[in-house]
C-alpha positions as CSV (number, residue, x, y, z in Angstrom):
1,X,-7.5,-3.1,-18.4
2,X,-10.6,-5.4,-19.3
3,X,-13.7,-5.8,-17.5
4,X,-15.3,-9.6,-18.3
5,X,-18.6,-9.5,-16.9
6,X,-18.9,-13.9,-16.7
7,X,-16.7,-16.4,-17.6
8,X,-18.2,-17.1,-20.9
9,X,-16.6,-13.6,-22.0
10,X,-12.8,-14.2,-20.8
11,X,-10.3,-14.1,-23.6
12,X,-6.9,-13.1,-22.4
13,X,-4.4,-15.8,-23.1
14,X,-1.0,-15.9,-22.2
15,X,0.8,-16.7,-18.5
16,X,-2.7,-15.7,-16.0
17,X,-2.0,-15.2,-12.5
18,X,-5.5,-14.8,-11.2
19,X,-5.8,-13.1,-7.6
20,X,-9.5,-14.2,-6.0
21,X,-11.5,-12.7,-3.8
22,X,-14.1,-9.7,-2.5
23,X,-11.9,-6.9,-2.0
24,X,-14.5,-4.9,-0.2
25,X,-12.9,-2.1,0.4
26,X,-9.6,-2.6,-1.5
27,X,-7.5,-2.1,2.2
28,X,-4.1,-2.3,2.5
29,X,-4.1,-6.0,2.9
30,X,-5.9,-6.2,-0.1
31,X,-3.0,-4.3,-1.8
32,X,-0.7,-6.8,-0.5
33,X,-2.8,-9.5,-2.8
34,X,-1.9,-7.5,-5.6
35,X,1.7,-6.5,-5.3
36,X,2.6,-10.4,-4.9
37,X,0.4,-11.1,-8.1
38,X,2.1,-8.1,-10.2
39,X,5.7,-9.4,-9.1
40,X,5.2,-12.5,-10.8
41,X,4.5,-11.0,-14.4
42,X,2.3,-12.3,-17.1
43,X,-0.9,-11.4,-17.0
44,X,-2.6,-10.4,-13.6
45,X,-6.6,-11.0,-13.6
46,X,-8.5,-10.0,-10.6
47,X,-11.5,-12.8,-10.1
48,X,-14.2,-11.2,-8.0
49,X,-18.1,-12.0,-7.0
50,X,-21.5,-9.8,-7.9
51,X,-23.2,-9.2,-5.7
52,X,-21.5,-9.4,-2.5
53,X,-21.9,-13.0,-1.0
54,X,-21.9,-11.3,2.4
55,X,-25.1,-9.5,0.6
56,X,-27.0,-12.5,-0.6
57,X,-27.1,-13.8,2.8
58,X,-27.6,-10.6,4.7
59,X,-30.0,-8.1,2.8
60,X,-29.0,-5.4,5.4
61,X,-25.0,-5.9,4.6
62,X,-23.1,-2.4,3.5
63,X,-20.4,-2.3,1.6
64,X,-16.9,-0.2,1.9
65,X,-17.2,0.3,-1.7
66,X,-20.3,0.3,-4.2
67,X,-19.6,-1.8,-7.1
68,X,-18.8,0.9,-9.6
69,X,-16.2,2.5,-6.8
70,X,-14.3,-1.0,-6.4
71,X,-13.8,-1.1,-10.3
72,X,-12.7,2.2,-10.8
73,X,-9.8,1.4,-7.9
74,X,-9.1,-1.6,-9.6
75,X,-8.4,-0.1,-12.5
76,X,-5.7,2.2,-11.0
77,X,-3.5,-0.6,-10.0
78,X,-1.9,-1.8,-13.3
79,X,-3.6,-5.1,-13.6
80,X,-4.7,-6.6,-17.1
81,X,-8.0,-7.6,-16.5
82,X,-10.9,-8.2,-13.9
83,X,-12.9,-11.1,-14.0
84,X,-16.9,-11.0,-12.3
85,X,-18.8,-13.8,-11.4
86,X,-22.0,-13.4,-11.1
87,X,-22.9,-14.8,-7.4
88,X,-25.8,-16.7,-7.8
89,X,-27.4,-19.8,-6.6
90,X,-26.1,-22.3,-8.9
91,X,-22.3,-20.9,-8.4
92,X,-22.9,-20.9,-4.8
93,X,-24.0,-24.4,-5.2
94,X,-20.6,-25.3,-7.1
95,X,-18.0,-27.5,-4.8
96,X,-14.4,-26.5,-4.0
97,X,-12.7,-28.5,-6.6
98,X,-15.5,-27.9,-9.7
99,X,-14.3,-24.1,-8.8
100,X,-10.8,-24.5,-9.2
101,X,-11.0,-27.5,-12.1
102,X,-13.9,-25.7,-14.4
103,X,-13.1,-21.8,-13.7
104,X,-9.7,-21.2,-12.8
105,X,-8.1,-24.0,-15.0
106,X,-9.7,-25.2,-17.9
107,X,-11.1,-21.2,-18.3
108,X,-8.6,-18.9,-17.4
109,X,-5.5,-21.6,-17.7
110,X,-4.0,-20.0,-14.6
111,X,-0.5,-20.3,-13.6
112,X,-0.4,-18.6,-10.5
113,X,-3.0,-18.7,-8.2
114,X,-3.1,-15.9,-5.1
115,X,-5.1,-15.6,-2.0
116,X,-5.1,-14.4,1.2
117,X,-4.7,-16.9,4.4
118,X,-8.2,-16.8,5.2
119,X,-9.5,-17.2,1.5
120,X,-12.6,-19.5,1.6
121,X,-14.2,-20.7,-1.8
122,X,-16.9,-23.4,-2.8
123,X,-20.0,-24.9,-1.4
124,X,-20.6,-24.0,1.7
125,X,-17.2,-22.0,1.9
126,X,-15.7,-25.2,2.2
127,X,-12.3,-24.2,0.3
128,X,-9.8,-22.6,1.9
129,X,-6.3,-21.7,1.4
130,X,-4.8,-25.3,2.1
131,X,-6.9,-26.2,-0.7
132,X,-5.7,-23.9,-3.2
133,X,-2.6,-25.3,-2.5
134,X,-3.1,-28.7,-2.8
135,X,-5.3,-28.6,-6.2
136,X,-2.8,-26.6,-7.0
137,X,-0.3,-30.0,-7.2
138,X,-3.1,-31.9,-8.9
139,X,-4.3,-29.0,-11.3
140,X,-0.6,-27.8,-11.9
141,X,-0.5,-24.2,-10.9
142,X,1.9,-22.3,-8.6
143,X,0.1,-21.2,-5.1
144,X,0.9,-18.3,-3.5
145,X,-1.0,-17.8,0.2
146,X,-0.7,-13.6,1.5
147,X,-0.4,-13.9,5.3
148,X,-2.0,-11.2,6.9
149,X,-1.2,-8.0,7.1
150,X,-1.3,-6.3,10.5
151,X,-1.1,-2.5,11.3
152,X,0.4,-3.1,15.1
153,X,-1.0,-5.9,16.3
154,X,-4.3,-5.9,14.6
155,X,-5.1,-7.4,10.9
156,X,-6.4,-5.3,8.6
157,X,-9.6,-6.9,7.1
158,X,-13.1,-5.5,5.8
159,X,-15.0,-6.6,8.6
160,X,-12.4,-4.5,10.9
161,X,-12.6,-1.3,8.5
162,X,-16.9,-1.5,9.1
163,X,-16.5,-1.6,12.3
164,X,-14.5,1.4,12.5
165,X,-16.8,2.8,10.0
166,X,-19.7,2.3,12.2
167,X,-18.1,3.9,15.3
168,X,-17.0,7.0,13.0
169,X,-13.6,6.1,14.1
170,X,-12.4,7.4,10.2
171,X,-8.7,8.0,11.3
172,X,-8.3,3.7,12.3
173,X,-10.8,3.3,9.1
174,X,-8.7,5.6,7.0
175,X,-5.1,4.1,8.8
176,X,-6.2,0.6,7.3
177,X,-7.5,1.2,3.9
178,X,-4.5,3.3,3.2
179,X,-6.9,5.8,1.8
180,X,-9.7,8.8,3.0
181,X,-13.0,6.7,3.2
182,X,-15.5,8.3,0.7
183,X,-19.0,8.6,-0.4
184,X,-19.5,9.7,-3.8
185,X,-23.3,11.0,-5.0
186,X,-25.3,12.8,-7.0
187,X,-26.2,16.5,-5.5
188,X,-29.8,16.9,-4.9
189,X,-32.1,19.7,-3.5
190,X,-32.8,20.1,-0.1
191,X,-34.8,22.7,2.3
192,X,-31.9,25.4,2.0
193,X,-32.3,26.2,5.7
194,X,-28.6,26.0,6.1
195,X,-27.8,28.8,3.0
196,X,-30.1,31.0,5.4
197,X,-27.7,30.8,8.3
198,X,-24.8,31.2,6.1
199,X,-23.8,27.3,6.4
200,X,-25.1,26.6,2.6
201,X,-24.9,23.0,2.8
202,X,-24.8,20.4,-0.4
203,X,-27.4,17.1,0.1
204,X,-25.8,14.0,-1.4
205,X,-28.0,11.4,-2.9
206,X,-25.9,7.9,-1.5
207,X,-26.2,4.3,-3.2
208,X,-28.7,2.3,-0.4
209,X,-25.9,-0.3,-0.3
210,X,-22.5,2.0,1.2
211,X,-22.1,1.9,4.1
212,X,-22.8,5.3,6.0
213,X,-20.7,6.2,8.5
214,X,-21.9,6.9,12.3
215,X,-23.8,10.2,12.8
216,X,-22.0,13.1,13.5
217,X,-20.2,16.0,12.4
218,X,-16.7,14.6,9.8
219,X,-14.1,17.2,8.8
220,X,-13.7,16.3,4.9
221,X,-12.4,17.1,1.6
222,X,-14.3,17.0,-1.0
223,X,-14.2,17.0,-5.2
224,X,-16.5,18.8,-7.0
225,X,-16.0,18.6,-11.1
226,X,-11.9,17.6,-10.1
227,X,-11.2,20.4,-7.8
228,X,-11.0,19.4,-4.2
229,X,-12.4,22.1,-1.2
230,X,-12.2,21.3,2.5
231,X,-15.2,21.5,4.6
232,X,-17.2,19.5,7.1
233,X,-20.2,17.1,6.4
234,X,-23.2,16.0,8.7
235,X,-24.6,12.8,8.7
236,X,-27.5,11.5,10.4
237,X,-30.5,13.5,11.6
238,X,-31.5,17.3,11.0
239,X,-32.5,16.9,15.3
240,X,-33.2,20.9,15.2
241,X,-35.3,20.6,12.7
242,X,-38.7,19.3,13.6
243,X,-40.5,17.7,10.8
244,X,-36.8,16.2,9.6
245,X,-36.0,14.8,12.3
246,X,-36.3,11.1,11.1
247,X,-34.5,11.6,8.0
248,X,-30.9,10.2,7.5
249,X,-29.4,13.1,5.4
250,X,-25.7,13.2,4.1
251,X,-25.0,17.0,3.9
252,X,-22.0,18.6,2.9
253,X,-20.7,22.4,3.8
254,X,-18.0,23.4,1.5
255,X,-15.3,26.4,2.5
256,X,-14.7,29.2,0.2
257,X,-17.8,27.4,-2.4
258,X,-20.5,29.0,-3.6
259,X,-21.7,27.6,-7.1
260,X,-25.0,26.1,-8.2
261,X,-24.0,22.3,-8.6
262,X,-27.4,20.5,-8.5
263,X,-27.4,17.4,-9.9
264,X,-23.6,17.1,-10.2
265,X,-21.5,14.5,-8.7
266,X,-19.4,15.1,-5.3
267,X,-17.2,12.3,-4.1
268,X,-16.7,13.6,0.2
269,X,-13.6,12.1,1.9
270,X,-13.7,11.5,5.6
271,X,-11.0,12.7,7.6
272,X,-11.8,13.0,11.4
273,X,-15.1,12.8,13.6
274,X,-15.4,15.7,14.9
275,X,-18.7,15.8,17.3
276,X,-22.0,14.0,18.3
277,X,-25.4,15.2,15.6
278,X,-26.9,17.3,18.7
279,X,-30.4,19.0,19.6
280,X,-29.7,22.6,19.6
281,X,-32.4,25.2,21.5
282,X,-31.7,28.1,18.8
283,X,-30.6,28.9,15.4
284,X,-28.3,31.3,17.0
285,X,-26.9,28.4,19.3
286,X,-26.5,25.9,15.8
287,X,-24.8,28.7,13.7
288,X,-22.1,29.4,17.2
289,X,-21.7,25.5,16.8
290,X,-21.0,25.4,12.9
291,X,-19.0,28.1,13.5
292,X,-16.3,26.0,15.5
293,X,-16.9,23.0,13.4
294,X,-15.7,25.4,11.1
295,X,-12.3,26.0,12.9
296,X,-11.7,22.3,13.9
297,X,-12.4,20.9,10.8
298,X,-10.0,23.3,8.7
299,X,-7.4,22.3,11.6
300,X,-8.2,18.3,10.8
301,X,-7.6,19.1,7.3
302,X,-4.4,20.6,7.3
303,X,-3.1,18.0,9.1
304,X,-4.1,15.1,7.8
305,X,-1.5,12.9,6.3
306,X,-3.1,10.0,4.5
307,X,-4.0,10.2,0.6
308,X,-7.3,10.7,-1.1
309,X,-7.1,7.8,-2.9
């Protein structure tokens, strides 16, 4: 698979089927997208935006996946190439049919154009998917428009997944991406209170961009130089700990681990919420706690169902 970073670099020739859009998150209804551009052969090209658009208009806006994470999914699907587009003012400023005329078509040549029902494109996000189909007669390509895809009766969608996220709701998060949601980063030192108690804990250094999920205690799995462990993570604040009490902190207890792996990378995989981040009035009190965060979060991981990746 080839990664084109800008138009001007595109090269593949042949029969392109180009699939658009964010893929935040690469969910389940993203995978839809991709199936229905894979069944039609040729060549599949995945056209996607840097940064974000959400991003560029919201500074505060998180991501399901950092840029490097949505890339390396991608490249596990079996397409031929992924094409990014820098999002930037003057291709924000570029109308619905420049988009498909100057990119899509006189660019890639595209054959097959796939989106999702809600797809919008162009100025203003003035496209949408009953656009794509009629440029489609004028430009000559075949359009083919993914209706959504529900998990009951709910559609799975990014904006659906953060909101889990943000709740700490991983099971419905993790239900819709198809997947454990992660956080992958670099191991860094911390106070090493929690080796003292016996709770040795691993600090992970996240991208400011990924979305963090709500604070509390997650059972997880977790893959340290491609060997997975079970344990449980905390994320928030360190509330018995006085002086660190403001400090958002991704820490990571590991079952049956004891190595020295500062500065290596850990990718953590969310599978349950397991409690509140809490106040305790003792160490004594914290380490009975830990201790049956201990026992749940071994119990969440044996019976969790859904895939790492």
């Amino acid at each position: 698979m080839i990664v084109f970073n800008g138009i001007e670099e595109f090269n593949l020739t042949g029969e392109i089927t180009a699939i658009l859009g964010n893929f935040d998150g690469l969910h389940l209804g993203h995978l839809e997208l991709i199936k229905a551009g894979l069944s039609l052969g040729g060549k599949v090209v995945i056209v996607t935006f840097e940064p974000h658009p959400l991003s560029v208009k919201s500074p505060s806006f998180k991501r399901l996946q950092t840029f490097d994470e949505k890339i390396d999914t991608l490249k596990r699907l079996g397409i031929d190439g992924i094409l990014i587009i820098e999002f930037n003012k003057k291709f924000a400023a570029m109308n619905k049919e420049s988009f498909i005329e100057d990119v899509l078509v006189k660019k890639l040549k595209v054959r097959n154009v796939v989106v999702g029902y809600n797809y919008h494109f162009g100025k203003g996000a003035s496209g949408n998917s009953s656009d794509i189909i009629q440029l489609g007669k004028k430009f000559d390509y075949n359009s083919i428009i993914i209706p959504a895809y529900k998990i009951g009766h709910k559609v799975v969608s990014s904006s659906h997944i953060r909101n889990f996220v943000n709740e700490g709701r991983m099971v419905e998060a993790n239900e819709f991406l198809g997947r454990l949601y992660s956080l992958e980063g670099v191991v860094v030192r911390g106070h090493g209170v929690g080796r003292k108690i016996g709770y040795p804990t691993a600090n992970l250094s996240i991208e400011s961009d990924k979305l963090l999920p709500k604070p509390g205690v997650y059972s997880i799995l977790a893959d340290v130089k491609g060997i997975q462990y079970s344990g449980f993570c905390n994320v928030g604040f360190q509330p018995t700990f006085d002086d660190r009490e403001k400090k958002i902190v991704v820490e990571v207890n590991l079952f049956d681990f004891d190595e020295d792996i500062y500065d290596e990378s850990m990718c953590v995989y969310f599978i349950d919420y397991l409690r509140d981040v809490k106040r305790f009035s003792s160490i004594d009190s914290l380490i009975e706690e830990l201790d049956i965060d201990k026992i749940r979060a071994k119990k969440s991981v044996l019976n969790n169902k859904i895939t790492l990746y």
